[in-house]
VEXTORFI-77037 format. One record per residue (C-alpha): residue number from 1; y, x, z. Coordinates in Angstrom, 3 decimals, always signed. Layout:
(NUM, (Y, X, Z)) ...
***
This chain:
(1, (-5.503, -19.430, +43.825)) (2, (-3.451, -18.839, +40.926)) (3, (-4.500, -18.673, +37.357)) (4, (-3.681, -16.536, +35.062)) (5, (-1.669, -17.751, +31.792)) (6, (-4.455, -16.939, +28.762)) (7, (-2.563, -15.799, +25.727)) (8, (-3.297, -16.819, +21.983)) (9, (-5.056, -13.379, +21.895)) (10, (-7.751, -13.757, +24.468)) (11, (-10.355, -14.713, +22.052)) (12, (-10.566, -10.837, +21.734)) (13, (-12.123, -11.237, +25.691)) (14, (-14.465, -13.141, +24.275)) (15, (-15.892, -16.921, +24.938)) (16, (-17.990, -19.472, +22.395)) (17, (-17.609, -18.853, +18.836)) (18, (-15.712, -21.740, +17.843)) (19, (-13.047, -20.738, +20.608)) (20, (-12.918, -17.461, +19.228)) (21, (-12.407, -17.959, +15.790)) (22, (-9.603, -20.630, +17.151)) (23, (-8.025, -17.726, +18.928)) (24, (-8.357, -15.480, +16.452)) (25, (-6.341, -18.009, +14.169)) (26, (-3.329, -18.146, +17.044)) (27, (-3.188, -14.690, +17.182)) (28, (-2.496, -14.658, +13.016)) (29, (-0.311, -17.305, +13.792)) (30, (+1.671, -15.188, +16.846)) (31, (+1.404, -12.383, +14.037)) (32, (+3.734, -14.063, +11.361)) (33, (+6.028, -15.214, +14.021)) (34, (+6.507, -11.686, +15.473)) (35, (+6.781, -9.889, +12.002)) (36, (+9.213, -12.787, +10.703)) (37, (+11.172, -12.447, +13.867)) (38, (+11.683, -8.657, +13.101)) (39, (+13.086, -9.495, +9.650)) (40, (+15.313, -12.764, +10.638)) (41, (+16.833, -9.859, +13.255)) (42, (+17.515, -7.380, +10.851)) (43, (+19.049, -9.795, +8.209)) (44, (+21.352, -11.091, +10.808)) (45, (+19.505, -14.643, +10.110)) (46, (+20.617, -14.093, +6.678)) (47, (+17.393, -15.442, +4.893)) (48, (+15.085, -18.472, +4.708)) (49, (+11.885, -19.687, +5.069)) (50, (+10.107, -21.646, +2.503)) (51, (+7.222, -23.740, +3.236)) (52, (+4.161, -24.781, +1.461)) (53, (+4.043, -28.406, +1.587)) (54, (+7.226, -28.952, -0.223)) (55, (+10.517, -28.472, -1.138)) (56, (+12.026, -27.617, +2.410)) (57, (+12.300, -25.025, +5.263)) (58, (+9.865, -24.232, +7.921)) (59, (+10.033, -25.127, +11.125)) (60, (+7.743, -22.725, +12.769)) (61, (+7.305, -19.586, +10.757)) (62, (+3.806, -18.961, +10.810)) (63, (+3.566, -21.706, +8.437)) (64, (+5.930, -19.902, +5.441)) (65, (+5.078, -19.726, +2.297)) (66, (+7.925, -17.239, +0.838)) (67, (+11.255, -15.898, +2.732)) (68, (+14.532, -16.406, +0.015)) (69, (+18.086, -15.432, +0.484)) (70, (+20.016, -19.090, +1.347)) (71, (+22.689, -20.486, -1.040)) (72, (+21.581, -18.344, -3.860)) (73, (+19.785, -17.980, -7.025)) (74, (+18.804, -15.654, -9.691)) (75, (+19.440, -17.050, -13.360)) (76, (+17.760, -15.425, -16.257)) (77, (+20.667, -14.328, -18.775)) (78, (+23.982, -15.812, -20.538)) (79, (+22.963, -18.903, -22.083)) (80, (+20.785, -20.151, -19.327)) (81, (+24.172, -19.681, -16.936)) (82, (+25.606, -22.030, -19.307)) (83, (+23.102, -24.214, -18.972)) (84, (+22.515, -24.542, -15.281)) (85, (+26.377, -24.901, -15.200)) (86, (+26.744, -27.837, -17.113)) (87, (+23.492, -29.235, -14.904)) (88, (+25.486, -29.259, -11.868)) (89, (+29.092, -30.587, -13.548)) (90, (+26.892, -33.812, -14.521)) (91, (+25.650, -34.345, -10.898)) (92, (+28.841, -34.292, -8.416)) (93, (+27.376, -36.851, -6.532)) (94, (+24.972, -34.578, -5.337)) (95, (+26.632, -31.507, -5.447)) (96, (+29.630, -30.751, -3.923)) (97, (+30.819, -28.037, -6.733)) (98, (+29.037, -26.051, -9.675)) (99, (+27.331, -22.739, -9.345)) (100, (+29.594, -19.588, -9.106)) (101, (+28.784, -16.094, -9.764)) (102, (+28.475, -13.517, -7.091)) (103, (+31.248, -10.774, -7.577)) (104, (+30.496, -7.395, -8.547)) (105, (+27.055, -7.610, -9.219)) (106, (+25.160, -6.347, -12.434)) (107, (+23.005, -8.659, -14.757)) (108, (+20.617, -6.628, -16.379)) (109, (+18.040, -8.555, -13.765)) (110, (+19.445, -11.466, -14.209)) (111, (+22.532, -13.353, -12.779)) (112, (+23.257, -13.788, -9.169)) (113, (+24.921, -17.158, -8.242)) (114, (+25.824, -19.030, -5.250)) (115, (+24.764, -22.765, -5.396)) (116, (+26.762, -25.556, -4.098)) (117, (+25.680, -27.195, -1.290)) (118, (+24.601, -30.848, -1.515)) (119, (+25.720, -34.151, -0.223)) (120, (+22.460, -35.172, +0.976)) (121, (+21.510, -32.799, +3.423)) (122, (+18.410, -31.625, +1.393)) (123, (+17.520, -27.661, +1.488)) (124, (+20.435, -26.427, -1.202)) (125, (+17.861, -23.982, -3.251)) (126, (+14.596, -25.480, -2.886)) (127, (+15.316, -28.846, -3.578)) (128, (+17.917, -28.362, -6.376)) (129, (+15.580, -25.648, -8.569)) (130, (+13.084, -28.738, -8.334)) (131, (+15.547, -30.604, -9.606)) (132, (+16.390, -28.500, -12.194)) (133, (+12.762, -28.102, -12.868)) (134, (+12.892, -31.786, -13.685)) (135, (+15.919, -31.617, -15.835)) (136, (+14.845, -29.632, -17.855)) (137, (+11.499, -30.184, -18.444)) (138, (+9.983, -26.654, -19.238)) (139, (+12.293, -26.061, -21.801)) (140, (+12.730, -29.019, -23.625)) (141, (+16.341, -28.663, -24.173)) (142, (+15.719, -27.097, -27.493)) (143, (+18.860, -24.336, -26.861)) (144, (+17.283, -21.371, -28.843)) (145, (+18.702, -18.811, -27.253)) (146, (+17.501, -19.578, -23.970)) (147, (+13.456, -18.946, -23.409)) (148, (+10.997, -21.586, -22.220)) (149, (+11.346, -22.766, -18.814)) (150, (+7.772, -21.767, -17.550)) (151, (+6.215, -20.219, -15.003)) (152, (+6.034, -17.204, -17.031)) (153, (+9.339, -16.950, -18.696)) (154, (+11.414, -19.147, -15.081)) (155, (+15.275, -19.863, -16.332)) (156, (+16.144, -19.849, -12.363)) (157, (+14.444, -18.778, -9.218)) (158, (+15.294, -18.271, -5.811)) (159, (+16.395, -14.717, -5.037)) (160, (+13.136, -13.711, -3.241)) (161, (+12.422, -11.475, -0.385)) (162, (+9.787, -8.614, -1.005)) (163, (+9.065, -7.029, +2.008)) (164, (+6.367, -4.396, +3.398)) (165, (+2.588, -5.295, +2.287)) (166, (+0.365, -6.990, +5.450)) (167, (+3.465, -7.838, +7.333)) (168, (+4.827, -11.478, +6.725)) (169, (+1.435, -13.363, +6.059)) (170, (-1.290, -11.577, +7.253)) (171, (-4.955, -12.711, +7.120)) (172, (-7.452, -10.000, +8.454)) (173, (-5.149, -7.041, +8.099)) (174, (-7.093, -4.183, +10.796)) (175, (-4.088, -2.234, +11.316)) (176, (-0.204, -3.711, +10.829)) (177, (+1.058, -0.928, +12.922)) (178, (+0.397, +2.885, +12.978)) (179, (-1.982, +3.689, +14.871)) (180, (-2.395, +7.209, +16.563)) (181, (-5.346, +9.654, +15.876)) (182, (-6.065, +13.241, +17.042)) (183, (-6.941, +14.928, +13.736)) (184, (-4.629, +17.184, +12.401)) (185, (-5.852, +16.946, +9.033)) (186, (-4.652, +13.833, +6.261)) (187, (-7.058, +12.099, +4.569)) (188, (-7.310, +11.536, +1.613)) (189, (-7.346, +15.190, +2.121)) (190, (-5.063, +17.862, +0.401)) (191, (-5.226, +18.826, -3.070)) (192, (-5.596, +23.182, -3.140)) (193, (-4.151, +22.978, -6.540)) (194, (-0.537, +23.348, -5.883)) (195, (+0.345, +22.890, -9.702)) (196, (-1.233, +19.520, -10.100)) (197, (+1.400, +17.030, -10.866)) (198, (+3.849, +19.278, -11.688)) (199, (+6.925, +18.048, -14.008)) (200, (+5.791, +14.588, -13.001)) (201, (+8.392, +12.716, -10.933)) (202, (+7.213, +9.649, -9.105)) (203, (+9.727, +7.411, -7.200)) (204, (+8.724, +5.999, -3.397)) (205, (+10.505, +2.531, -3.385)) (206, (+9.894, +1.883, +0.421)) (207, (+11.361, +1.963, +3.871)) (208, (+13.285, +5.370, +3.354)) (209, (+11.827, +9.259, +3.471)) (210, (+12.214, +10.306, +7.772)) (211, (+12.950, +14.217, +6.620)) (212, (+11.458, +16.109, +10.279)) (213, (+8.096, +15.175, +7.991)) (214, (+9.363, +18.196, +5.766)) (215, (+9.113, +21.047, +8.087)) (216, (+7.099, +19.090, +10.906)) (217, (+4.246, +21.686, +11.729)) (218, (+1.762, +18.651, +11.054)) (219, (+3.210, +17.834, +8.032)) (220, (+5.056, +20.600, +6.091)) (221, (+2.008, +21.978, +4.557)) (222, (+1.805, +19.098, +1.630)) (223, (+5.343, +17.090, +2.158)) (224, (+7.720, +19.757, +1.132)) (225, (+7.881, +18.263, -2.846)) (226, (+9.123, +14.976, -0.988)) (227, (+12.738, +14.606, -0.744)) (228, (+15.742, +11.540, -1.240)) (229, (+19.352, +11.145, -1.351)) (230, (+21.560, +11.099, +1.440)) (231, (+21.762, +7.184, +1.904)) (232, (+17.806, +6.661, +1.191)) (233, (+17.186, +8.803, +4.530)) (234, (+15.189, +7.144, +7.651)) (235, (+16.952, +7.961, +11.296)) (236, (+14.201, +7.397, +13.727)) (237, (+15.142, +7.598, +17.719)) (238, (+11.549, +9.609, +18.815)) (239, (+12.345, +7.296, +21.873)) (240, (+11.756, +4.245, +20.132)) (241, (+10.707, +3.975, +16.718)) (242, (+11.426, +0.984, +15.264)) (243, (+9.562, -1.464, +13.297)) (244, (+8.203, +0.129, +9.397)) (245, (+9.921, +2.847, +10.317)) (246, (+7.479, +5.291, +8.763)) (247, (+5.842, +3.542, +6.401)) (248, (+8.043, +5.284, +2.929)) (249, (+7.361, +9.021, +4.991)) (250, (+3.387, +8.336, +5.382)) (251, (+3.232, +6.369, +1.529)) (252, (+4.843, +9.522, -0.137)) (253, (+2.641, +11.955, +1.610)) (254, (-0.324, +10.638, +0.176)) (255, (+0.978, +10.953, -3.344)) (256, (+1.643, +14.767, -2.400)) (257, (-1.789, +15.442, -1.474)) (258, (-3.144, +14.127, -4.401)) (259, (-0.366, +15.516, -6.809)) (260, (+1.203, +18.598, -4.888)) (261, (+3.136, +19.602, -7.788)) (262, (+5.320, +16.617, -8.553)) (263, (+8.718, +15.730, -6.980)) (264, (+8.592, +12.765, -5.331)) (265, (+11.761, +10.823, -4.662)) (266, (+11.896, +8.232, -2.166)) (267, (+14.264, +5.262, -2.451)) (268, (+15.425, +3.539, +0.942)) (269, (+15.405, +0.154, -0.314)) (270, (+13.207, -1.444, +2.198)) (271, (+15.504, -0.723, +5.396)) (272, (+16.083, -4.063, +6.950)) (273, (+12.776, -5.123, +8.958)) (274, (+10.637, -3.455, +5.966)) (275, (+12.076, -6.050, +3.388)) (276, (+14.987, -6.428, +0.178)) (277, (+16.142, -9.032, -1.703)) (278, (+14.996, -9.488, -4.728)) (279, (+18.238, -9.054, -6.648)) (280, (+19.187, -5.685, -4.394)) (281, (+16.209, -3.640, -5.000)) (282, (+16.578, -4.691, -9.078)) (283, (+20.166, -3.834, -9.205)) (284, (+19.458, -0.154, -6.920)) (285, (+16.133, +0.531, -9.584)) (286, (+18.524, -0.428, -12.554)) (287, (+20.772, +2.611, -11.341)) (288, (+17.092, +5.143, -11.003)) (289, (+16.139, +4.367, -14.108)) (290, (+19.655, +4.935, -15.886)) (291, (+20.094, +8.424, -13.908)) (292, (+18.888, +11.618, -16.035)) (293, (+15.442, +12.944, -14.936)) (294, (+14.214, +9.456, -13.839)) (295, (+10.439, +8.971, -12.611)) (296, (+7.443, +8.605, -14.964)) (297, (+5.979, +6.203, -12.161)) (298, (+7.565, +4.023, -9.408)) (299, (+5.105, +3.126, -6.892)) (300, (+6.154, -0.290, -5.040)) (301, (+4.193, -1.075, -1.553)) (302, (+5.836, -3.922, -1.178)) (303, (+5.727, -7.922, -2.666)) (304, (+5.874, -11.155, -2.060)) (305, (+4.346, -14.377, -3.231)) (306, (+7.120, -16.930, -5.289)) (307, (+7.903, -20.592, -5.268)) (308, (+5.159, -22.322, -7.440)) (309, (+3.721, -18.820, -8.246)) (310, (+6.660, -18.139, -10.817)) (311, (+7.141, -14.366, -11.763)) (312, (+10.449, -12.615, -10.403)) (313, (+12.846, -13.705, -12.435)) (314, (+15.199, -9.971, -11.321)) (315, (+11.808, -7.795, -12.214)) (316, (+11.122, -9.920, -15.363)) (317, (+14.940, -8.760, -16.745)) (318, (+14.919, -5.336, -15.441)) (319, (+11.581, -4.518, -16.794)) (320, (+12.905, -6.000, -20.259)) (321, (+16.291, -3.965, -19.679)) (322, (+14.137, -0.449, -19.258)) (323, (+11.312, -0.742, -21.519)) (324, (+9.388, -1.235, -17.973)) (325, (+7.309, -3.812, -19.807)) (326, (+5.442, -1.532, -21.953)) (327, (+5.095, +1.602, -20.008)) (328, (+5.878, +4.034, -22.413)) (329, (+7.918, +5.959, -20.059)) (330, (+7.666, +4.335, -16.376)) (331, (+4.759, +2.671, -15.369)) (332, (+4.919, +0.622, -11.850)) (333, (+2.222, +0.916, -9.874)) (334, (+2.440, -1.915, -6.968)) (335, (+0.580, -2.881, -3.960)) (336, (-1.437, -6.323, -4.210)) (337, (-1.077, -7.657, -0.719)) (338, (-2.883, -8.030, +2.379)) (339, (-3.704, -11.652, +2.869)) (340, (-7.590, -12.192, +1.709)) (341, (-6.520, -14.355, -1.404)) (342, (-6.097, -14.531, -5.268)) (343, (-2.987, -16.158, -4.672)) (344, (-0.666, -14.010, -7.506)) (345, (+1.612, -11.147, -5.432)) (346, (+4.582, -9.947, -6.991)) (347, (+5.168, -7.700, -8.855)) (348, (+1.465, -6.513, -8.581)) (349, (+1.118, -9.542, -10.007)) (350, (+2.755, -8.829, -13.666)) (351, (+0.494, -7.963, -16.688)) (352, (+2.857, -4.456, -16.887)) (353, (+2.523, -3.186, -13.709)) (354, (-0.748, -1.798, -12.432)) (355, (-1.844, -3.755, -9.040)) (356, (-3.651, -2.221, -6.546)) (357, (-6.267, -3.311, -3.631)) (358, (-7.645, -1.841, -1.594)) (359, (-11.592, -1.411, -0.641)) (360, (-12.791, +0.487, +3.020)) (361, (-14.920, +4.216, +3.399)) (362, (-17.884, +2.238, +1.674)) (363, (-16.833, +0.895, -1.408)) (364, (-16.509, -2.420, -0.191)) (365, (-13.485, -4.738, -0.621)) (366, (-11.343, -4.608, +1.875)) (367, (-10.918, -7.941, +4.230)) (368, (-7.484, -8.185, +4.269)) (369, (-7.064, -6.750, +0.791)) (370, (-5.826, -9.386, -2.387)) (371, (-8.197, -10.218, -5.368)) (372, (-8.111, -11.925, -8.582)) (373, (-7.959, -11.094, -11.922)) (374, (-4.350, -9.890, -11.817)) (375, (-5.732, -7.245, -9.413)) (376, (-6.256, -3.637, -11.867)) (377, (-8.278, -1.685, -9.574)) (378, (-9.263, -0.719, -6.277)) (379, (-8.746, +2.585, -3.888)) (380, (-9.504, +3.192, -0.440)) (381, (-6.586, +1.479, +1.725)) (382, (-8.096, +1.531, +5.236)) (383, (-7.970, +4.438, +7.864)) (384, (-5.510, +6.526, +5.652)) (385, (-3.939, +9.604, +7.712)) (386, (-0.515, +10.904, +6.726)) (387, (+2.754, +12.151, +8.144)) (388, (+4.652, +9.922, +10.493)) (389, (+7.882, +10.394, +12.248)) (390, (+7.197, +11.772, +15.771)) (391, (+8.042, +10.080, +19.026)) (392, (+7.130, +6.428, +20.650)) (393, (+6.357, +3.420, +19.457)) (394, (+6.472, -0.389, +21.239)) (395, (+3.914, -2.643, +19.463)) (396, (+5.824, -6.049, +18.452)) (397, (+2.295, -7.847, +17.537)) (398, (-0.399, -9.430, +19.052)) (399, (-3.223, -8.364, +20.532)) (400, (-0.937, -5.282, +21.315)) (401, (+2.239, -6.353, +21.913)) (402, (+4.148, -4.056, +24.897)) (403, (+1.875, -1.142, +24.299)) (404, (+3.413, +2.316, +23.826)) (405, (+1.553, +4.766, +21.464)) (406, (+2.798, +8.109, +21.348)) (407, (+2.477, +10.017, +17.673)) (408, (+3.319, +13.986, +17.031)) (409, (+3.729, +13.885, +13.390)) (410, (+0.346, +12.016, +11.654)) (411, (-0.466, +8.616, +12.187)) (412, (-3.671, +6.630, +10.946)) (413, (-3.042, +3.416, +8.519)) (414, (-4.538, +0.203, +6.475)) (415, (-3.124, -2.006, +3.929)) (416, (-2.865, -1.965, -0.097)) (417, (+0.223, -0.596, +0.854)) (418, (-1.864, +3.176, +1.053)) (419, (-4.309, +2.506, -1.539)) (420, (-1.154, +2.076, -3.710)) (421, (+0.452, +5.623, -3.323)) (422, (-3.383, +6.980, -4.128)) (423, (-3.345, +5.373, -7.766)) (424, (-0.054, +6.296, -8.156)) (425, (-1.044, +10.004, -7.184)) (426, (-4.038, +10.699, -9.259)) (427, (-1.796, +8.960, -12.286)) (428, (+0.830, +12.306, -11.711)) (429, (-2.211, +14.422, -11.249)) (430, (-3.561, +13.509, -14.854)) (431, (-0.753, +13.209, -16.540)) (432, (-0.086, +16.900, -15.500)) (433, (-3.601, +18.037, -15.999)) (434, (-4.522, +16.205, -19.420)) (435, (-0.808, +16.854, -20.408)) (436, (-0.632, +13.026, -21.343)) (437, (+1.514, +10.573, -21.332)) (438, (+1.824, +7.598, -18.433)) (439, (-0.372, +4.922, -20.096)) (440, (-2.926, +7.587, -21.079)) (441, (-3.225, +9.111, -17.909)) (442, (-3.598, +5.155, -16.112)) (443, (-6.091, +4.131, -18.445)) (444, (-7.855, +7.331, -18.232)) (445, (-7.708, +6.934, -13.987)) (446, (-9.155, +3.617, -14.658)) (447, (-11.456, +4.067, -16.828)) (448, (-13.087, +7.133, -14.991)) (449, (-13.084, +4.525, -12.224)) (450, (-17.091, +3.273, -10.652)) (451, (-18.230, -0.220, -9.960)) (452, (-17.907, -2.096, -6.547)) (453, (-19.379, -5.291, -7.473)) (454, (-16.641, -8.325, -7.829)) (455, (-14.494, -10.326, -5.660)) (456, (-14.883, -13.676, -4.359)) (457, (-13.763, -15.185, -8.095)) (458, (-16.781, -13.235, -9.526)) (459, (-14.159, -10.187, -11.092)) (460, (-15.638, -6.804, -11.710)) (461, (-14.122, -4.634, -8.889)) (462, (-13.112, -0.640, -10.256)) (463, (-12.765, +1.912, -7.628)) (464, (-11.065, +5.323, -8.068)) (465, (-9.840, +7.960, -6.162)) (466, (-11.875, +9.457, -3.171)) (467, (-13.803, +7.320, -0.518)) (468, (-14.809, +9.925, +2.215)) 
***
């Protein structure tokens, strides 16, 4: 008699607890492979994998730590250039040239640069930024016009990949693809105050807006202030929707529920397996927020953690470029990850940015959601409903993989990546209502916010928005 192959998912079938929970590991594991798969294929194998244990690639991709763009880097300004250039002219026994800048790129978030590759086979950004960690000693060389070399203030970083919340290292995430439901109704549920949010314009940085959502008959009650540009639309083939496809559509129509008045504008920045490089999604927000009429708040589902926890060096800039730093006119409200750990998530993770995680129906902290006490404040991130493109859709991840769901307009969701567009709505609703400013209205949100006990480092826990 033949037996059947058991998959890394069968712990779901069940067996002795200590097999399960070893299952349930392989199927996280057969998670990150799958997801990282879908973004190596999009980038045309244009992108690396960091891993944890040291200055070198993976070699099996459920063990990453961060996905970077290979060969480049992102330098802070000028002077630093300057420096880092004269590191690599004193080393060409390593190196096999200097650093060059990439053409036709802008530097307001930083400087884009190829490096040169090196002699001794070593990973050619990893290893040389710890080199030039070492060089230059957090900032010892004393050159005042370019900042300390900290984690805080980095002189070079890899050029990062932020992709779609709960979808490159996932922990306990319930739900990393849409799931169907038979309501017809979106929760949170729809504000009957059409004029709340009005002249407050809120920008959807995400996977694109799929525009049948506008006059769907599921959808085109509440979605009909949504709208993008020409290039940020999503084409979705009903017979197979591809991977994120989706996920800007179903984050902007919570924001409309909450805020029905404002305009929301969603940017296509996320359109390669639900991820951007760092230095792209800068440069394309450095154009938003230099165009006439730009948003009051820019809500980001979408992150990534950073080699040795270092802010993004291409936020850092931009924010400093745009005022971004102290809110006065855009505040950036940001997803905080879906991995069950304090571990810092950018750019939830910057003191100017409100970060969001999520908690379930009863108050409680999410499993898969982030925590720490970078994480602002809580809203309810699991079992959202919202519109969806319709048509079918393969599952690409374990325990699902190969099965079709079929979806008519609404889909059901869970990640920080939905408790995020709920912050960032009931910010445009107050602002609208109180008829004050962006960093009244968020610390007015938050501080009408109720307790949900603290997270596993003993922080307070703030909930807002609706629960039920």
């Amino acid at each position: 008699m033949l037996s059947r192959l058991r998959l890394p998912w069968d712990w779901i079938r069940g067996g002795s607890n200590d097999e399960s929970t070893y299952r349930e590991e392989e199927v996280l594991r057969e998670k990150r492979r799958a997801q990282v798969g879908v973004v190596r294929r999009a980038l045309d194998g244009q992108v690396a994998a960091a891993a944890a244990d040291g200055p070198g690639r993976v070699t099996d991709d459920a063990d990453l730590a961060f996905l970077y763009r290979p060969g480049h880097a992102i330098v802070r300004n000028e002077a630093a250039f300057e420096r880092v250039f004269g590191f690599f002219g004193q080393r060409q026994e390593i190196y096999t040239g200097n650093i060059e800048r990439v053409p036709e790129r802008s530097s307001e978030s930083g400087i884009l640069v190829t490096l040169p590759a090196r002699r001794d086979g070593l990973d050619d950004v990893l290893a040389t930024l710890d080199e030039i960690d070492d060089a230059f000693e957090r900032g010892s060389g004393a050159d005042a016009e370019v900042e300390q070399h900290t984690r805080e203030h980095p002189l070079v970083t890899p050029d990062h990949l932020l992709y779609v919340t709960g979808y490159i290292r996932p922990s306990l995430c319930p739900a990393t693809e849409p799931e169907m439901v038979r309501t017809k109704t979106p929760w949170p549920p729809q504000n009957p105050d059409d004029s709340v949010g009005k002249d407050i314009r809120v920008s959807v940085v995400d996977t694109g807006l799929w525009k049948g959502a506008l006059t769907h008959p599921a959808t085109d009650d509440w979605m009909d202030g949504v709208d993008c540009a020409p290039k940020d639309e999503e084409h979705v083939d009903p017979l197979a929707i591809h991977e994120y496809a989706g996920h800007g559509t179903f984050v902007s129509g919570v924001i409309q529920c909450l805020a029905p008045g404002s305009t929301v504008d969603v940017e296509g920045l996320l359109t390669k397996g639900g991820a951007v490089f760092e230095k792209d999604i800068c440069e394309q927000l450095h154009d938003a927020l230099e165009s006439k009429g730009h948003p009051q708040v820019i809500s980001i589902s979408a992150g990534t953690y950073t080699r040795k926890n270092m802010s993004l060096l291409g936020f850092q800039m931009l924010a400093a470029a745009h005022g971004l730093d102290d809110g006065e006119e855009t505040l950036v409200v940001a997803a905080a990850g879906n991995d069950n750990t304090d571990e810092p998530f950018y750019p939830a993770a910057f003191e100017w940015v409100t970060a969001v995680g999520s908690v379930d129906a009863n108050g409680k902290r999410s499993k898969f959601s982030n925590y720490g006490d970078w994480v602002d404040v809580y809203a309810r991130g699991s079992n959202l409903v919202n519109a969806f493109p319709e048509g079918t859709y393969k599952c690409v991840e374990p325990p699902n993989v190969g099965q079709i769901r079929t979806f008519r307009g609404l889909a059901r969701w869970s990640g920080t990546s939905f408790s995020t567009p709920i912050v960032s709505g009931l910010i445009a609703a107050r602002m609208s209502a109180a008829g004050e400013n962006v960093i009244q209205a968020r610390d007015a949100v938050l501080g009408a916010g109720t307790a949900g006990g603290t997270d596993p480092d003993g922080n307070p826990i703030r909930i807002v928005g609706p629960l039920t």
